[in-house]
C-alpha positions as CSV (number, residue, x, y, z in Angstrom):
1,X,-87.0,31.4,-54.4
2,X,-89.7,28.9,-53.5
3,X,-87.9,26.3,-54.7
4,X,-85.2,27.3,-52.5
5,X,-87.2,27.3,-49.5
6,X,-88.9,24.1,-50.0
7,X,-85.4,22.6,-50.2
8,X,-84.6,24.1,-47.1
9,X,-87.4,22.7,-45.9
10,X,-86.7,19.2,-46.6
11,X,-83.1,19.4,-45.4
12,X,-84.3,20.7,-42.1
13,X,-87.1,17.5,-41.5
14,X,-83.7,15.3,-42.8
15,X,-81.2,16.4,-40.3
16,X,-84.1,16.3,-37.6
17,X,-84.9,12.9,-38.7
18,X,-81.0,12.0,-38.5
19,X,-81.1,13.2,-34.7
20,X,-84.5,11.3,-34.1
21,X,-82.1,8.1,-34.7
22,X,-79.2,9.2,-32.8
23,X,-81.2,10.4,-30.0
24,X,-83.0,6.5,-29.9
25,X,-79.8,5.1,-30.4
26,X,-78.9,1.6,-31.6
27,X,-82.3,0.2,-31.6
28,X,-83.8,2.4,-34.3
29,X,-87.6,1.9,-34.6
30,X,-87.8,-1.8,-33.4
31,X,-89.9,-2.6,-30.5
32,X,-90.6,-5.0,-27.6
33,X,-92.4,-7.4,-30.4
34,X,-88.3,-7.9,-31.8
35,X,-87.4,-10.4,-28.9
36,X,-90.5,-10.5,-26.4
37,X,-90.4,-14.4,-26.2
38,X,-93.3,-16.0,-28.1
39,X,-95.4,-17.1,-24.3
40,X,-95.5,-13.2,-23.9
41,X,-97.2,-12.2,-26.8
42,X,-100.4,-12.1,-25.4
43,X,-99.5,-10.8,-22.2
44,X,-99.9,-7.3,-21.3
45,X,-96.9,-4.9,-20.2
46,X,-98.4,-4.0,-16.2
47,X,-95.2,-2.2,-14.7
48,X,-91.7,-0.7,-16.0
49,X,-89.4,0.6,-13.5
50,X,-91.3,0.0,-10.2
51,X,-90.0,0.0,-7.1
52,X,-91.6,-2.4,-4.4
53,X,-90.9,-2.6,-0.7
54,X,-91.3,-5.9,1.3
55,X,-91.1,-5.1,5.5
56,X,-91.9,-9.0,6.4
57,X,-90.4,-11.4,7.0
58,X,-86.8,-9.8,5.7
59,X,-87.0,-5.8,4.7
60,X,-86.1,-5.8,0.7
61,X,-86.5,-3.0,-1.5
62,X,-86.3,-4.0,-5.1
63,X,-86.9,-1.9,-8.7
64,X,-88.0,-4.4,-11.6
65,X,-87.3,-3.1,-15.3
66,X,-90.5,-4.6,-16.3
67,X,-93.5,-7.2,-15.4
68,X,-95.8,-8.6,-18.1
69,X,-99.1,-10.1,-17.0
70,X,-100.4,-13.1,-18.9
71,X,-103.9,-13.6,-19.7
72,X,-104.1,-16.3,-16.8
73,X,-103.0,-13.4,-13.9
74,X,-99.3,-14.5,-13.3
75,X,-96.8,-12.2,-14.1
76,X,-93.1,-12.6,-15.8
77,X,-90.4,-10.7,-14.9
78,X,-87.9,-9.1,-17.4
79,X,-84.7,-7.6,-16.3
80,X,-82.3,-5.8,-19.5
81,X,-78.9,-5.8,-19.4
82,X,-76.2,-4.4,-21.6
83,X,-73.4,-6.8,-22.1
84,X,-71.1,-7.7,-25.3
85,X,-72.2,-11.7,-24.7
86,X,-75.9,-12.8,-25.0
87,X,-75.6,-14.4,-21.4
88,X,-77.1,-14.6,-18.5
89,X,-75.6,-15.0,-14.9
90,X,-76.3,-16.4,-11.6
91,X,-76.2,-12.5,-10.2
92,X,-79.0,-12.2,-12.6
93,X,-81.3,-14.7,-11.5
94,X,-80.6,-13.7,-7.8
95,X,-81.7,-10.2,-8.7
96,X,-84.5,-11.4,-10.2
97,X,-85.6,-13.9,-7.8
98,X,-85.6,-11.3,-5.4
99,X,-88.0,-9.2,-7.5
100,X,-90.2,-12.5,-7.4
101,X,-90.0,-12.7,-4.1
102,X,-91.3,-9.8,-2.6
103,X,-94.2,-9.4,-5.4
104,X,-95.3,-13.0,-4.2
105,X,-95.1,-11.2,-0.7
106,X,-97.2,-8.3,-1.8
107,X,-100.0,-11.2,-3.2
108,X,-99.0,-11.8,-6.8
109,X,-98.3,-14.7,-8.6
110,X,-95.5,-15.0,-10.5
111,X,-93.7,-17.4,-12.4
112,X,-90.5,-19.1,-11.6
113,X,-89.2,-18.6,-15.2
114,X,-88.3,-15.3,-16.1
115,X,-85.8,-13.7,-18.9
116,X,-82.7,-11.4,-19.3
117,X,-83.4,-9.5,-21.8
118,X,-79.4,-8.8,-23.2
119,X,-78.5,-5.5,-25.0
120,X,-75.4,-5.8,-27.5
121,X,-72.7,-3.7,-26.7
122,X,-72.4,-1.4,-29.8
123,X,-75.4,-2.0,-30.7
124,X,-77.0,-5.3,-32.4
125,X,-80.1,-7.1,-31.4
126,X,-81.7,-7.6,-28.2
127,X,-82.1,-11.4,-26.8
128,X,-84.4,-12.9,-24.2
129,X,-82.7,-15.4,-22.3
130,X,-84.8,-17.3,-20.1
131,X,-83.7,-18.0,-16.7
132,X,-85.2,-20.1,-13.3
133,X,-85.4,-18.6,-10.4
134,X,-85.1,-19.3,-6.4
135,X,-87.6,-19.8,-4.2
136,X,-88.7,-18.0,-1.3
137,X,-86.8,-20.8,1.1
138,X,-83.4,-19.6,-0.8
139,X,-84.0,-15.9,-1.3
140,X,-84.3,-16.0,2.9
141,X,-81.1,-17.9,3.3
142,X,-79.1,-15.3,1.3
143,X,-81.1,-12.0,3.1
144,X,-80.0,-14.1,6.6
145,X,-76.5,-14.9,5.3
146,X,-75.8,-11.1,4.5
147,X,-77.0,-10.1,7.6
148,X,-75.0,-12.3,9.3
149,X,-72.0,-11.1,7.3
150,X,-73.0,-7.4,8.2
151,X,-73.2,-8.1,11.7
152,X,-69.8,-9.7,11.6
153,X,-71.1,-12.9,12.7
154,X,-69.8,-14.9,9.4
155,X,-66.9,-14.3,7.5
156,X,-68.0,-13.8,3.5
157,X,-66.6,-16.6,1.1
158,X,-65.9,-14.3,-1.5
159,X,-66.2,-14.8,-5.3
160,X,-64.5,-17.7,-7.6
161,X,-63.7,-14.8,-9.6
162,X,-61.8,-11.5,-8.8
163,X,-63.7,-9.4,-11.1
164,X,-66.8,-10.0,-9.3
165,X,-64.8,-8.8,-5.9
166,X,-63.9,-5.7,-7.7
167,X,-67.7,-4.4,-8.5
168,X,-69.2,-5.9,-5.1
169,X,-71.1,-3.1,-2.8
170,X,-69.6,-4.5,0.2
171,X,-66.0,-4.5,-1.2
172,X,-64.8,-1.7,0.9
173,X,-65.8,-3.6,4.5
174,X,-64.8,-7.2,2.9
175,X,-61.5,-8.8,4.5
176,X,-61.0,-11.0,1.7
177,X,-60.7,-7.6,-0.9
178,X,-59.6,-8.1,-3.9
């Protein structure tokens, strides 16, 4: 009877540990230290999923995915992505120049290099891909453009590519829709 119970037992903690890994999904028990790019080691982890408001010059309101702070003060922006190619794109650095710009707004340095961190459709491993971004000269231009857009006062260019069109926000009020 013991014995019975005790394998019981053991079955139970199995199938719990089973869900554990189902629950965490593809990534198992690897960690930040599996493709945190070697210039970050040392830096600490200071925000994950912040949101951050900028009023001046341009009103933005941005959420990063995460912001490491190196031993010298300056921070480096991470953004995660789940995609079947390890790639970045130039959506992605506008995204993330944006983030850069308004936390250089609020008084923080922060580098102009910053990563995409790419999760593997269907699992696989995650890869940092480093990417420059804007400055605060060209991060302006595009917050005047779409405003000029919005007010009707430009007509929008649209995208090379129709599959961009197709996930845009401003589809719906675009004449050139896709």
């Amino acid at each position: 009877m013991l014995y019975l119970l005790a394998l019981l037992a053991v079955l139970a903690i199995l199938g719990l540990l089973g869900l554990h890994r189902a629950v965490r999904g593809s990534t198992g028990d690897r960690s930040d230290l599996d493709w945190l790019p070697a210039r970050l080691l040392d830096a600490e982890l200071l925000w994950s999923e912040k949101e951050f408001r900028c009023l001046e010059p341009i009103a933005i309101s941005m959420r990063l995915d995460r912001a490491y702070r190196s031993p010298d003060g300056r921070l480096t922006l991470i953004e995660f992505k789940h995609r079947p190619l390890a790639r970045s794109y130039p959506s992605d650095v506008v995204e993330l120049s944006v983030q850069r710009y308004v936390l250089q707004k609020a008084g923080y340095a922060v580098d102009q290099r910053a990563y995409v961190v790419v999760i593997p459709a269907g699992g696989g491993i995650e890869r940092a891909l480093p990417v420059v971004l804007e400055d605060a000269r060209e991060v302006e231009r595009r917050a005047a453009r779409l405003q000029a857009i919005k007010a009707g006062k430009v007509v929008p260019a649209g995208s090379a590519h129709p599959a961009v069109c197709r996930e845009c926000g401003h589809r719906d009020a675009c004449p050139l829709r896709r």
